[in-house]
N, C-alpha and C positions, 0 to 999 in steps of 0.2 A: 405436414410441411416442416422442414429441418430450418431450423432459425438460425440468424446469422449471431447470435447471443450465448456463447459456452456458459453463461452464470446468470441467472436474473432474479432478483430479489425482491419481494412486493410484498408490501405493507409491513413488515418484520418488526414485531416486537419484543422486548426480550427485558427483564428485570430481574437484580442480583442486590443480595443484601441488606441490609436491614438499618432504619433510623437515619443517621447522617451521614453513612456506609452504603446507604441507597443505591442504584444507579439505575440509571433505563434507558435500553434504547428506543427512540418512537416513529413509528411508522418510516422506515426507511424503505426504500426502494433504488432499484441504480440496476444497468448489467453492464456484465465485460464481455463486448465485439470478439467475436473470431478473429485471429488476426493480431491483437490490440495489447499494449500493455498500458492497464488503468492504475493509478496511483490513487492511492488513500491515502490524506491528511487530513490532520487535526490536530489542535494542544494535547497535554499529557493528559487523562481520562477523557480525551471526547469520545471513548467508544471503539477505537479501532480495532484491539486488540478482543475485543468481546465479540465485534462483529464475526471476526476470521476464527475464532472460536465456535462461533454458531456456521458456518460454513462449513467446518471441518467435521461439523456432528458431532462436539465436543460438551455443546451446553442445548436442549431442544427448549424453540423459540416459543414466547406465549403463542401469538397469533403470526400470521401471514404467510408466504411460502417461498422455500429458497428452489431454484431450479436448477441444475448441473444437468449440458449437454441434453436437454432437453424434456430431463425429467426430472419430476418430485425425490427431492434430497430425505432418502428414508435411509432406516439402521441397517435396512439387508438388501441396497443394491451395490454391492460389493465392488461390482464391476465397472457401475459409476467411477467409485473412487479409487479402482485404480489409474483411470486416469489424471491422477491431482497428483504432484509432488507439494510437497509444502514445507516452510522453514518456519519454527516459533521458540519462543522463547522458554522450550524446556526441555527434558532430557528425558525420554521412554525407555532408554537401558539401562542396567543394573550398573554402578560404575564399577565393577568389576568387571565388563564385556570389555574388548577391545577392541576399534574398529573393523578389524580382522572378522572374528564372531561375530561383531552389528551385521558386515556382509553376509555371513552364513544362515543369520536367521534370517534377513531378508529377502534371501532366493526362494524362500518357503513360503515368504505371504506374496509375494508382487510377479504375476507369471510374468513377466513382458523383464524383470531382473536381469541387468546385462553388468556380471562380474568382472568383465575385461574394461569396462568405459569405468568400473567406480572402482576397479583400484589402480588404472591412469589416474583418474580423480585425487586419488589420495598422493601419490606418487608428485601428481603437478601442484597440491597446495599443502605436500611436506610432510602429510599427516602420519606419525608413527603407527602401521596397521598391529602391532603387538603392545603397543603400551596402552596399562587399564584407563579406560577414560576419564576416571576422578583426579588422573592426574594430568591432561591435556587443560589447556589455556579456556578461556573464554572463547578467543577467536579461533581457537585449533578445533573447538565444540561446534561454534558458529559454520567453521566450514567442512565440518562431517555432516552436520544435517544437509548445508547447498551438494555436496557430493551426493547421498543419499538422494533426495529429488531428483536430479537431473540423471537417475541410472535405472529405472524403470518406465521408460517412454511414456513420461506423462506427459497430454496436452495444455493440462494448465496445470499454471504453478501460481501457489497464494503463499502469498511472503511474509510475512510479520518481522518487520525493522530488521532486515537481513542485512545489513552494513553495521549495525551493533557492533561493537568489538575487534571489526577490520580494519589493518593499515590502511594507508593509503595506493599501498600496491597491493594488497590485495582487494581493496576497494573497486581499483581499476579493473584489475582482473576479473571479476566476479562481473561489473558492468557488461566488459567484452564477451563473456559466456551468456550472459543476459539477451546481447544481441544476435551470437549466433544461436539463440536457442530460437531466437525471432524470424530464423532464414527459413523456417516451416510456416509459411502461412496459416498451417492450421494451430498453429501452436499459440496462447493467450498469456497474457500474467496478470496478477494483482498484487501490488506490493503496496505495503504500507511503510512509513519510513517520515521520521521529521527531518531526514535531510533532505530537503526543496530542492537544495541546489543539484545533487544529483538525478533526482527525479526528472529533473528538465532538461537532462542528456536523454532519457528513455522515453520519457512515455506518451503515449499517443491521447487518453484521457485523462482527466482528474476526479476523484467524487471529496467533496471537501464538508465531512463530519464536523460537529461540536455541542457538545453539551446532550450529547446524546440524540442531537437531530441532525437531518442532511442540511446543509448550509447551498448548495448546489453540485451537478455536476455538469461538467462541459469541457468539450475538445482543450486540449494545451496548446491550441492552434487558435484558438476562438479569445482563450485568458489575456495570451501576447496579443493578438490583435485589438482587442475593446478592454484591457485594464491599462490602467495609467496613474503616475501618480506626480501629483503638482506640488510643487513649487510655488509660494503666492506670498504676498505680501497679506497684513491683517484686513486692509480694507476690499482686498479680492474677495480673501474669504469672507467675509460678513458680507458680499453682497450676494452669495450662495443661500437656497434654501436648503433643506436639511435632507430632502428626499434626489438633490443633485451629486451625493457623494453617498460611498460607504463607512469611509468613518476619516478621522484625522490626528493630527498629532502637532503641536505648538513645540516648536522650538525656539532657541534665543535666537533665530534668524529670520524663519517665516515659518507659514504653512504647509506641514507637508500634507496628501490630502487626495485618499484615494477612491479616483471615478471607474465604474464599469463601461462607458461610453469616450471612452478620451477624444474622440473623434469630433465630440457635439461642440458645435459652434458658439453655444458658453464659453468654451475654455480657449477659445483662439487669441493666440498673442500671450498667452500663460506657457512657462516653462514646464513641459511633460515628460517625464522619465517611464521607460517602460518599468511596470510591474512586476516583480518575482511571484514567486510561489510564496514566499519570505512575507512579504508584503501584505498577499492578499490575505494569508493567516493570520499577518498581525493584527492588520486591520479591524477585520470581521470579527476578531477576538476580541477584539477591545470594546466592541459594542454589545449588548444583551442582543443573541439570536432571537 
């Protein structure tokens, strides 16, 4: 039976480094819907970047199993990964290549390679196809790689902080491609990314990492409906127990003070602002997972 799940990850462990260099990821599990573009956050080392690493078959995981498209994520099913485009945060060509030659070698590894869509690519985000790469910008490099993924019909695309280094108009733009790559239903994404606030223009789930554990995950639809964050004065707060909120924060005014239930009849006749993405990271961070 074909699952409605392009990616599923269960039980995954994975540890790097050594002494107070340490890190670990521990038993994570989450998948990304057919369909779906799932957002990955978390503070700076919660793990994200390690994760989409082991995804990519970059680093192989102590225990548990990654799944792609419905099978076990091994080094020789090739044809798995050609369906993945992916953007990260390094550079696989010599900087002497040009993005001209990046294209030519990679008509040789990606059958499905379509040269006419990636150098409109390069043409619509400016990219010089003859100048050597070491000498293109951060964000000129940032958008050879999204060029690259989107020119080999892959159905999912895994992101690692691909707004890095992007204007604001090209920020924009890059979102807009984002959604028409979404007009294929079968098409997925997973992007990681600490900017919250763009994330909550796209994406349909969230999996919210830290300290190298899952913190949870749940619909973007489900966070805006049941997260909230109050507003109170000190005697509000203190008539709170401690298991009624996620965490909080004293200002010279009040309490600000954030619940996964806004809805509960505790908090009725309390000022409730809906909760960002912003929020629920900060919160959660604040407190020991």
């Amino acid at each position: 039976m074909i699952s409605d799940d392009v990616l599923k990850i269960e039980k995954l462990k994975f540890s790097i480094g050594r002494g107070k260099k340490a890190f670990s990821l521990n038993d994570i599990s989450f998948s990304v819907p057919r369909g779906c573009v799932t957002g990955l956050i978390g503070e700076n080392g919660a793990g994200k970047t390690t994760l989409i690493r082991l995804l990519l078959d970059m680093y192989l995981p102590e225990s548990g199993k990654i799944f792609l498209f419905d099978e076990e994520l091994k080094r020789d099913n090739i044809e798995i990964k050609e369906k993945i485009g992916f953007v990260i945060n390094d550079n696989f060509f010599s900087p002497l290549y040009t993005a001209k030659k990046a294209g030519k070698f990679l008509a040789g590894i990606y059958k499905n390679w379509n040269q006419e869509l990636y150098e409109k690519y390069l043409n619509d985000f400016k990219i010089p196809p003859s100048r050597f790469l070491a000498a293109l910008s951060s964000g000129t490099m940032q958008k050879l790689q999204i060029a690259i993924a989107l020119s080999h019909g892959a159905e999912l695309l895994i992101l690692d902080e691909p707004l890095n280094f992007l204007d604001p108009v090209s920020k924009k733009e890059f979102l807009d491609l984002l959604r028409n790559f979404m007009l294929d239903e079968n098409h997925s994404i997973l992007i990681s990314s600490h900017q919250t606030n763009e994330l909550e223009k796209i994406c349909d789930e969230i999996v919210f990492i830290s300290e190298g554990k899952k913190v949870f995950d749940s619909s973007l639809e489900n966070i805006n409906k049941n997260y909230g964050l109050l507003k109170i004065d000190e005697k509000a707060f203190k008539s709170f127990y401690s298991n009624d909120y996620i965490g909080y924060r004293k200002t010279d005014y009040a309490y600000e003070v954030l619940v996964s239930d806004k809805e509960n009849q505790k908090f009725t006749g309390m000022v409730c602002e809906d909760a960002s993405l912003e929020d629920v990271m900060y919160f959660y961070t604040r407190r020991k997972i």
